[in-house]
C-alpha positions in Angstrom: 105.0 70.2 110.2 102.8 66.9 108.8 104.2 65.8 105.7 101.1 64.1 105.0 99.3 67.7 104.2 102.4 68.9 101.7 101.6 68.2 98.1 103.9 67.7 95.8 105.2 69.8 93.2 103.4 68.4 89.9 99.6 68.3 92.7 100.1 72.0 93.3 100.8 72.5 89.6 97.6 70.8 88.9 95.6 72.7 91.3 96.3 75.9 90.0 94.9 75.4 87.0 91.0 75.4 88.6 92.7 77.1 91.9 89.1 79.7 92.6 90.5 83.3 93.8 88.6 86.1 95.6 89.6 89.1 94.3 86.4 91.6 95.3 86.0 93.4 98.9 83.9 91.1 101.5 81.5 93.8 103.1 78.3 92.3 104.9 78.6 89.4 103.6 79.0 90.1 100.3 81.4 90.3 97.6 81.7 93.8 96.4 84.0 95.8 93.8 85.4 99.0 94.9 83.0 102.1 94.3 85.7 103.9 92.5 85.7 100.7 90.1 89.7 100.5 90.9 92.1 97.1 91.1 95.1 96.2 91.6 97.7 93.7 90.6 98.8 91.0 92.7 101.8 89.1 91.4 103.8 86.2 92.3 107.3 86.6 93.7 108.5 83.2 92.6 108.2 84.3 89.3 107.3 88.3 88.9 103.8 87.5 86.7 100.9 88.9 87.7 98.2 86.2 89.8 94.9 88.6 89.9 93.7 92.1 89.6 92.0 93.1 93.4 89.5 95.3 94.3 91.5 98.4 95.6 89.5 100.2 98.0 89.8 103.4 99.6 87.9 105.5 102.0 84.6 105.6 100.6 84.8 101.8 101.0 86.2 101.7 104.6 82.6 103.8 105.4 80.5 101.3 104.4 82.4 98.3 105.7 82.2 100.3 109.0 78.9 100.4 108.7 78.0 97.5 108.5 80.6 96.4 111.0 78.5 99.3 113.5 74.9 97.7 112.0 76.3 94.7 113.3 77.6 95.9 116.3 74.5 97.7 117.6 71.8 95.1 117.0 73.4 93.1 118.9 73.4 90.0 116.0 76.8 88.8 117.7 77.8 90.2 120.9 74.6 89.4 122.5 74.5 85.4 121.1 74.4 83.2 123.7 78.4 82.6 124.1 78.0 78.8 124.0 76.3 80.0 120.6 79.3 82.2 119.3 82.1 79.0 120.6 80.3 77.0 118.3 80.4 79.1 114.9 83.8 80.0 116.2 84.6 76.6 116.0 82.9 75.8 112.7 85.1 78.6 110.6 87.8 77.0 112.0 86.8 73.8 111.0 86.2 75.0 107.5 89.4 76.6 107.5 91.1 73.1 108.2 89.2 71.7 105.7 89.9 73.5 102.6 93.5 74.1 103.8 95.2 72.8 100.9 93.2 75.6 98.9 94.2 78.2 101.2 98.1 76.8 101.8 98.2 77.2 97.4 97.0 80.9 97.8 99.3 82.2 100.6 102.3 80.3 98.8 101.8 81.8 95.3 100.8 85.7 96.5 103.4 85.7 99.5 106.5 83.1 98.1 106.5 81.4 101.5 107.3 77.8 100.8 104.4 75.2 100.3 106.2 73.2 103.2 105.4 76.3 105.6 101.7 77.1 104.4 100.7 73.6 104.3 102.7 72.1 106.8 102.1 74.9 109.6 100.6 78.5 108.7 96.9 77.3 107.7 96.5 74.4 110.4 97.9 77.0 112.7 95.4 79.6 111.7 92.8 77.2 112.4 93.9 76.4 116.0 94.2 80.1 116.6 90.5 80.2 116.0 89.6 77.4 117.7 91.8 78.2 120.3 89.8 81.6 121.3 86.4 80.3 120.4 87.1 77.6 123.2 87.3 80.6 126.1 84.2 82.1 124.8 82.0 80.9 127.1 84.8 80.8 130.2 85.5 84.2 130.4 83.9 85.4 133.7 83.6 88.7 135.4 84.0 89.9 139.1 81.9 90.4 142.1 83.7 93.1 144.0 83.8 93.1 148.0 81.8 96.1 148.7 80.4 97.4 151.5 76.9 95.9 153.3 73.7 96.1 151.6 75.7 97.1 147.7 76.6 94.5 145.0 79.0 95.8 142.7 79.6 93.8 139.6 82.4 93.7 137.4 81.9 93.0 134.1 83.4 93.1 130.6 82.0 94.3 127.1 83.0 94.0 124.0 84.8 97.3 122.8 82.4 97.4 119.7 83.8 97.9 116.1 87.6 97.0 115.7 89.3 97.9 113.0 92.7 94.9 111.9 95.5 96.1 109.4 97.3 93.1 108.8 101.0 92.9 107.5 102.2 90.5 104.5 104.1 88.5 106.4 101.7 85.2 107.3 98.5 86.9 106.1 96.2 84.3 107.4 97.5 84.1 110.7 98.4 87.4 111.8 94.6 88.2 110.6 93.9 85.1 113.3 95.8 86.5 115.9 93.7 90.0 115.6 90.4 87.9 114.7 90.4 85.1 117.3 90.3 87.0 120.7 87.9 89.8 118.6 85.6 88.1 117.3 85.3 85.5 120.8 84.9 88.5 122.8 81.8 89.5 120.9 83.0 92.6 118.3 82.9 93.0 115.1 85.5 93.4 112.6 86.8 95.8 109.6 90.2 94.1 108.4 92.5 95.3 105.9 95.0 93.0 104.5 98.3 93.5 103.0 98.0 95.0 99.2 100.9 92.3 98.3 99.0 88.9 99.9 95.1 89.8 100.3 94.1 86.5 98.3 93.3 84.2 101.5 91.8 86.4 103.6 89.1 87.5 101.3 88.7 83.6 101.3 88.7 82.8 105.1 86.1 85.7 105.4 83.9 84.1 103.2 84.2 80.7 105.2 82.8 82.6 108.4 79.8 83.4 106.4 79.4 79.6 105.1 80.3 78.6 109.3 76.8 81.1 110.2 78.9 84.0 111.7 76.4 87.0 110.8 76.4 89.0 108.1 78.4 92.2 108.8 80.7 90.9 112.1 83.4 90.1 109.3 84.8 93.1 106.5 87.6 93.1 104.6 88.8 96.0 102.6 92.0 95.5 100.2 93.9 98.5 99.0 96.8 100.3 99.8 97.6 101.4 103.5 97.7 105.2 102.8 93.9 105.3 101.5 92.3 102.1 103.3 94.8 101.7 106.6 94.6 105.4 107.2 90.6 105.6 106.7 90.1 102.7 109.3 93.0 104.3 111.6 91.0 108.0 111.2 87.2 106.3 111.4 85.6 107.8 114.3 83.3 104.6 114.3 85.9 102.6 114.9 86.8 102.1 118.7 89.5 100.1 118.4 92.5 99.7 115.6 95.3 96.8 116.1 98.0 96.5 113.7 100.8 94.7 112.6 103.5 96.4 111.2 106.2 98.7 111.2 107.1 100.9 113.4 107.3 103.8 111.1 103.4 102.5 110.2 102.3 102.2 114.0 103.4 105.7 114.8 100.6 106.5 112.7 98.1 105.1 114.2 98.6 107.0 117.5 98.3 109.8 115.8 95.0 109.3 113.8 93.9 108.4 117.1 94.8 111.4 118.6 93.6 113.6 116.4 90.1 111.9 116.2 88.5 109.5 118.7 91.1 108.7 120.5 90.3 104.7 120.0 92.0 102.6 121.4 95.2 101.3 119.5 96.7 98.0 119.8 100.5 97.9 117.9 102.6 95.0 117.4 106.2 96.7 115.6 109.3 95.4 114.6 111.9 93.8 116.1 115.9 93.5 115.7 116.3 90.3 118.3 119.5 88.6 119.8 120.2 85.6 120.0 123.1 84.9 122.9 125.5 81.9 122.6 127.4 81.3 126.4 131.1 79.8 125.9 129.6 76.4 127.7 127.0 75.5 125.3 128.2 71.6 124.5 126.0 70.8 121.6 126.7 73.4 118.8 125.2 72.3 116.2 121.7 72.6 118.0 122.6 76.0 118.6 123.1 76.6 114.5 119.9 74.7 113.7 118.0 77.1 116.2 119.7 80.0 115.1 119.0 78.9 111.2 115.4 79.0 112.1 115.3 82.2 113.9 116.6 84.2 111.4 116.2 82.1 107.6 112.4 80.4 108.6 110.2 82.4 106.2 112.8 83.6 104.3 113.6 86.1 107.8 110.1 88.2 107.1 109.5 87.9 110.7 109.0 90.3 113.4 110.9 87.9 116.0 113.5 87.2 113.6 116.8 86.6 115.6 118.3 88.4 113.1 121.7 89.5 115.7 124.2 86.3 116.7 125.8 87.4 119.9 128.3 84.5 120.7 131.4 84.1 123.2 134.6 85.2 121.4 136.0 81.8 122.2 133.0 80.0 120.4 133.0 82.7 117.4 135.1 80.2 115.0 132.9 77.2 115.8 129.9 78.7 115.6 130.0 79.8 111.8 131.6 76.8 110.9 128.3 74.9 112.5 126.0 77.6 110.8 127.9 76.7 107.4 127.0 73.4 107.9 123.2 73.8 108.7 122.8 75.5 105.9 122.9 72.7 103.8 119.3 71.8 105.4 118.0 75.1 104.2 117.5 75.0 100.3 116.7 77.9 98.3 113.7 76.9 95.4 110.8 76.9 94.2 108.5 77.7 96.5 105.8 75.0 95.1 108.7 72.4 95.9 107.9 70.8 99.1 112.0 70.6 99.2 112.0 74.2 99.8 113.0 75.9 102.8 113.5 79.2 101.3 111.4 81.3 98.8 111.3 84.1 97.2 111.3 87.6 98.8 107.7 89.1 99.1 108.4 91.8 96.1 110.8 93.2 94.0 111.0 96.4 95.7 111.6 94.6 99.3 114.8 92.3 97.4 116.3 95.2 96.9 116.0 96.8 100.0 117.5 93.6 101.6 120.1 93.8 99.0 120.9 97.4 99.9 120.9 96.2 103.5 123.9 93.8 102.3 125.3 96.3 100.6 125.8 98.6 103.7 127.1 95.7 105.2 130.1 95.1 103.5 130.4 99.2 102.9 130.5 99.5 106.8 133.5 96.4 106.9 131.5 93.4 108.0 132.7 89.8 106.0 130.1 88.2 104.4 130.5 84.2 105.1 127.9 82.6 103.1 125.3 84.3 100.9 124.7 88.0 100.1 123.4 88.5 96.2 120.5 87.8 94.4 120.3 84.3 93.0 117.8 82.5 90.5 117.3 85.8 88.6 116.7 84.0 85.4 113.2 82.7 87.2 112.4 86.0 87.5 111.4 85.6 91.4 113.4 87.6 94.2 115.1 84.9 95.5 118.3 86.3 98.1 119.8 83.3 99.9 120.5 83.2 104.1 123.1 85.5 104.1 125.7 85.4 107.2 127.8 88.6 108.4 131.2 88.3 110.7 133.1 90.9 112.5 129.8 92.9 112.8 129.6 95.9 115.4 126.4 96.6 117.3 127.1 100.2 115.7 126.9 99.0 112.3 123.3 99.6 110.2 122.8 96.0 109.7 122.6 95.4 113.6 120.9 98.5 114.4 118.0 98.5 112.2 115.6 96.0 110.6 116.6 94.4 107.5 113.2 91.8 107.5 115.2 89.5 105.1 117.6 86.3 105.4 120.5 88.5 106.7 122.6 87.4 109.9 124.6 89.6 111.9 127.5 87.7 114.1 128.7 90.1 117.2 131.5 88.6 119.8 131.7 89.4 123.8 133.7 88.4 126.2 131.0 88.8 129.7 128.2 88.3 130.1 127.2 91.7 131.3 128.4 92.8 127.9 126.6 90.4 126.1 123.6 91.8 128.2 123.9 95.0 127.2 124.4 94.5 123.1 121.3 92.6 123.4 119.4 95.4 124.4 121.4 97.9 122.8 118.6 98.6 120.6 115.3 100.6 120.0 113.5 97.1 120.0 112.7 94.7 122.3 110.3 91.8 120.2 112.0 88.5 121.3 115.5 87.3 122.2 117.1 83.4 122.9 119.6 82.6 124.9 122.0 79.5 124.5 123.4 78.2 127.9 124.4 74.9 129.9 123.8 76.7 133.2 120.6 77.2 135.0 122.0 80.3 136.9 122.9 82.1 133.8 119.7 81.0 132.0 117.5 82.8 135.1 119.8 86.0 135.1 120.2 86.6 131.5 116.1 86.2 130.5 115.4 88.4 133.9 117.9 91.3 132.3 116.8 90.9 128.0 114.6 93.9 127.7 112.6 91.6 125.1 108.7 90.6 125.7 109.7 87.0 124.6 112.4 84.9 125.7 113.2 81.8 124.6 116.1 79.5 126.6 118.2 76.7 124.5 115.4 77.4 121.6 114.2 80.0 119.2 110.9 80.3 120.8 107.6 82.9 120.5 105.4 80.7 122.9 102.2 79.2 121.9 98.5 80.2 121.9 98.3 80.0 125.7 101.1 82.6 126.0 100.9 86.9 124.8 103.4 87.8 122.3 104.2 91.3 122.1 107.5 93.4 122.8 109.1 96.3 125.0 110.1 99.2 123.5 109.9 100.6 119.9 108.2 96.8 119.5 105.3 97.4 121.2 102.7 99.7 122.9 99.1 99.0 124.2 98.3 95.1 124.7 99.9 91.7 123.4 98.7 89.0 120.9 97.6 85.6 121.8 96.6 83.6 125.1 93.6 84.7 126.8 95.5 88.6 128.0 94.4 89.4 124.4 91.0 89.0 125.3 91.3 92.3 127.7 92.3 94.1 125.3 89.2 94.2 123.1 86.3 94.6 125.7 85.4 97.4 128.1 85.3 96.9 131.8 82.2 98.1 133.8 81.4 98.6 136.9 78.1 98.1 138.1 77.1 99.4 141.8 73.7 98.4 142.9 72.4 99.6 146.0 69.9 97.1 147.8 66.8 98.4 149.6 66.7 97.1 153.6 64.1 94.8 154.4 61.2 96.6 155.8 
């Protein structure tokens, strides 16, 4: 993180007094209300007041987002600029983005909960590198000339897939929208996004900065309102040729089967996870292992897809392990999220605390020991504040390791090989991420070969970088990866073209 962009509590007050929120559709480059003239209210989960009534959309208004998104599409306004052309507005929404970060950092903080710290310090500067990131390998993408046989030239070539349709989870609004808008927008398609009901506020921001960067009227749409009217409508849309979502698992099924029963688009999903972490008896430096494992599990208040979220540790190291976690968690303080002191925030709605609280609940029902944690705090703020919360003498049986809680919650496991610690780590419909904590190179190489996971990290929580695909095995995953330039494949077309050459005469 860089201190230096983190206001301080009493600057973030101030802003929000003038703080300027989007609250209308952004269809061809324009603000628009819904046609139904419906809204919705957003509210803050630090405090449980409403921030805004939105535009709530549905699928009269996904039609004429796609349409302009096909307009767009067709004329060839974006995917037939000059790359070099589309690198450099590319580049200038991401520069815009850096620039009026503090603005969007406020927004994602007070609509999701996620700490100042984070948005500031990392989610915004990090959407802004994701952009910048894809627009760079605009113009280096190249195709293929195949070897074919005397007197043929057979080209292969790619083209972007056309209209793609984004449904974007609540999570980190701006930079799971990056992560879908990056690769699809440098690979020349245009876009229909639908942002989570509960955090909508900076995306309908961020798509207005494309339109002030020169990116064409029409190449960016974003439709808020609820998943079963809007999500469905772009997951049905036979104009849409490509749908990649965030989500769920529950939610992604879906998709294949809109797809299936209509134009059989192509559908890109990115699910849940229930990851492991594995602590080997000959790790030396515990302590590094509980400050990893704090930040795999407790880092944005555990609403993470990757979240390490199942402690897998040698039997002998059990004891010393939750005694180190005990002590990291004095670095992670539960607050305010507007308090650049805070680590943790609020829980993203009322209705998701108390799912996470009913997650607790089973836990104890089912005999694990809660060690630090496990009830609402702060009530009196009227936020959904639930603090890390740490489990011991959990089975891999139990509902709190077997399903996904997407809250602080901690699940400690022991084993006593390390083919069994292999095989409660994949124990499990999921297969996101996974980390592994070891001293020896041999059992580093072995254990990330066998972890059914798509990302492993070694003596760190990890998910890679921009130059790397995230994406997951399993229930986690089906039909491409995130990130790094693989994500480009996944939104163009690849053609061949066979060209027969007449003989000299």
């Amino acid at each position: 993180m860089t201190d230096t962009l983190i206001p301080d509590r009493a600057e973030s007050l101030a802003a929000l007094e003038t703080l300027p929120l989007r609250t209308r559709m952004f269809i061809d480059g324009a603000f628009v209300d819904a046609q139904a003239g419906r809204r919705f209210t957003t509210e803050n989960p630090a405090t449980g007041r409403p921030i805004a009534e939105v535009a709530e959309g549905g699928p009269a208004d996904v039609d004429l987002a796609v349409a302009a998104a096909r307009r767009a599409a067709d004329d060839g306004r974006w995917s037939r600029l000059n790359p070099a052309d589309r690198k450099r507005l590319l580049i200038a929404w991401a520069n815009l983005i850096e620039a009026n970060a503090p603005e969007l950092a406020l927004i994602e903080t007070i609509d999701s909960g996620k700490p100042i710290a984070d948005t500031a310090g990392f989610d915004i500067a990090e959407t802004a590198n994701c952009i910048r990131w894809h627009a760079e390998a605009t113009d280096k993408l190249y195709g293929q000339v195949a070897p074919a046989p005397e007197g043929i030239v057979a080209t292969i070539t790619r083209e972007p897939v056309g209209v793609v349709g984004a449904v974007i989870p609540w999570n980190y609004p701006a930079l799971m929208a990056a992560w879908k808008m990056g690769p699809a927008l440098a690979t020349g398609n245009t876009m229909v996004i639908k942002p989570a009901s509960y955090t909508a506020l900076s995306l309908l921001r961020i798509a207005e900065l494309a339109t002030e960067a020169g990116i064409p009227d029409g190449v960016l749409n974003v439709v808020t309102g609820p998943g079963g009217s809007v999500g469905e409508a772009i997951g049905r849309h036979d104009d849409v040729d490509c749908v990649a979502f965030t989500g769920s698992t529950e939610v992604g099924r879906r998709f294949l089967h809109y797809a299936a029963d209509g134009n059989l688009k192509r559908v890109l999903l990115e699910l849940g996870g229930k990851s492991p972490q594995i602590v080997f008896p000959d790790v030396t430096d515990m302590a590094a292992v509980a400050a990893n494992a704090a930040i795999a599990i407790f880092m944005n208040m555990g609403e993470n897809c990757s979240a390490g979220s199942r402690m897998i540790v040698h039997r002998s190291r059990r004891a010393e392990l939750l005694e180190a976690l005990k002590a990291e968690l004095g670095n992670w303080p539960v607050g305010d999220p507007l308090d650049p002191s805070s680590r943790l925030g609020p829980l993203v709605s009322r209705s998701h605390m108390e799912t996470v609280l009913r997650y607790i609940a089973a836990g104890r029902a089912e005999g694990a020991r809660v060690v630090v944690g496990g009830e609402r705090i702060m009530e009196d703020s009227g936020g959904y504040f639930v603090p890390p919360t740490v489990f011991d003498g959990v089975r891999n049986d139990m509902t709190i390791a077997r399903e996904e809680i997407f809250g602080p919650v901690l699940s400690v496991i022991d084993f006593d090989t390390e083919d069994e610690a292999v095989r409660v780590a994949n124990d499990t419909p999921y297969g996101l991420a996974a980390s592994l904590y070891t001293n020896d190179l041999n059992v580093a190489h072995r254990v990330a070969r066998d972890l059914k996971a798509g990302v492993v990290g070694v003596n760190a929580y990890a998910e890679g970088d921009n130059t790397t695909p995230f994406g997951g095995y399993k229930l986690s995953g089906f039909g491409g990866h995130d990130k790094s330039v693989h994500a480009h494949d996944q939104y163009t077309e690849t053609k061949t073209t066979w060209i027969t050459l007449r003989p000299r005469s």
